[in-house]
C-alpha positions in Angstrom: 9.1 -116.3 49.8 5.5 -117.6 50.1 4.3 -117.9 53.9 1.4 -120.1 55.2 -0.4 -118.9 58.4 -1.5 -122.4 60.0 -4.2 -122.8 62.3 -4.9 -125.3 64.4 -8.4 -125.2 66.2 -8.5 -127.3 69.1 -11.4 -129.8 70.1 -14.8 -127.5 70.5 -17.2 -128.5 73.1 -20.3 -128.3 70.5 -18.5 -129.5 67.2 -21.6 -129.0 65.3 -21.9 -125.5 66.4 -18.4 -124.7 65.9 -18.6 -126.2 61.9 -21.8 -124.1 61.5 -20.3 -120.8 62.8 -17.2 -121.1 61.2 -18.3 -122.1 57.7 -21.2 -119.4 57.8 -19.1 -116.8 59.4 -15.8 -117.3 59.5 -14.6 -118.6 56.2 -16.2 -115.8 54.7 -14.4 -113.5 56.6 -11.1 -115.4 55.7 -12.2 -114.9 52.1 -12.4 -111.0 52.6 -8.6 -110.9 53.9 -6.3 -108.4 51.0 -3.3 -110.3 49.7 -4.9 -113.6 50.6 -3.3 -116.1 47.4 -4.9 -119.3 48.5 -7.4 -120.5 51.7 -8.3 -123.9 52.4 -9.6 -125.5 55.6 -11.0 -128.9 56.9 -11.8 -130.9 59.3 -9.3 -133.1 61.2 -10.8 -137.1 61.6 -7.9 -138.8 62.9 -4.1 -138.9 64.3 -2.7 -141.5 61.7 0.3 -141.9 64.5 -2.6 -143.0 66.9 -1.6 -140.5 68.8 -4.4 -138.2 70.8 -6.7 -136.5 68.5 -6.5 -132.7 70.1 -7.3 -130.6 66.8 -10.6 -130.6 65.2 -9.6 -128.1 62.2 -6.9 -127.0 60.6 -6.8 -123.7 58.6 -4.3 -122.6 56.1 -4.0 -119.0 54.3 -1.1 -118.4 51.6 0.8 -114.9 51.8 3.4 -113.8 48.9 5.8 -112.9 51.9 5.7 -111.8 55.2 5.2 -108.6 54.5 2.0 -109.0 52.3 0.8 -111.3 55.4 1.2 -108.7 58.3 -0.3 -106.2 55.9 -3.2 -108.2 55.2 -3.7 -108.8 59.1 -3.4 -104.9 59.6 -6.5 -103.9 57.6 -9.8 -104.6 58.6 -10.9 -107.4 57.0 -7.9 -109.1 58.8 -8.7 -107.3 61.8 -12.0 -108.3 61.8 -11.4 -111.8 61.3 -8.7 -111.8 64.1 -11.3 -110.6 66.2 -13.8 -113.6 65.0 -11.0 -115.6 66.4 -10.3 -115.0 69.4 -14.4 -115.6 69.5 -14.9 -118.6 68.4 -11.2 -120.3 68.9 -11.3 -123.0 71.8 -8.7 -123.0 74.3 -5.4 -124.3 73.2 -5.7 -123.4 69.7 -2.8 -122.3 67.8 -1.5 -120.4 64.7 1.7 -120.7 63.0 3.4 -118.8 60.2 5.2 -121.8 57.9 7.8 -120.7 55.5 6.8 -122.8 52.5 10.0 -124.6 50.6 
């Protein structure tokens, strides 16, 4: 059953510097990840619900399975772009693993 780990990158206090780092760095890291079916990424512009707007970008990586997702997180391209997370996330984002119908 194909998963999707979601990411949801909060409001960065330099959005321009955020983009820059995460297109230069981090996406290629993303690309780099074993097992990885599909990436795709953007940039959110608006709540539609007019609701607040608290994520700036939104991340999604396809996985087979569960099992070919926590695999591709345990080797090091995963682990290295784990790491690149936790560097360059701003507080109160979020990732969630969607079980696609």
């Amino acid at each position: 059953m194909t998963v999707k780990l979601v990411v949801l990158y909060t409001q960065p206090a330099d959005a321009a510097a955020f983009d820059q780092e995460y297109a230069a760095v981090h996406a290629p890291l993303v690309a780099k990840i074993p097992r990885l079916q599909r990436f795709e990424a953007g940039r959110l512009v608006t709540a539609l619900d007019g609701g607040e707007h608290t994520y700036h970008r939104i991340a999604e990586l396809y996985f087979a399975d569960r099992a070919a997702m926590d695999a591709a997180f345990g080797s090091p391209e995963g682990a290295a772009t784990a790491q690149h997370y936790g560097q360059i996330a701003p507080p109160g984002s979020r990732m969630y693993v969607e079980i696609v119908d």
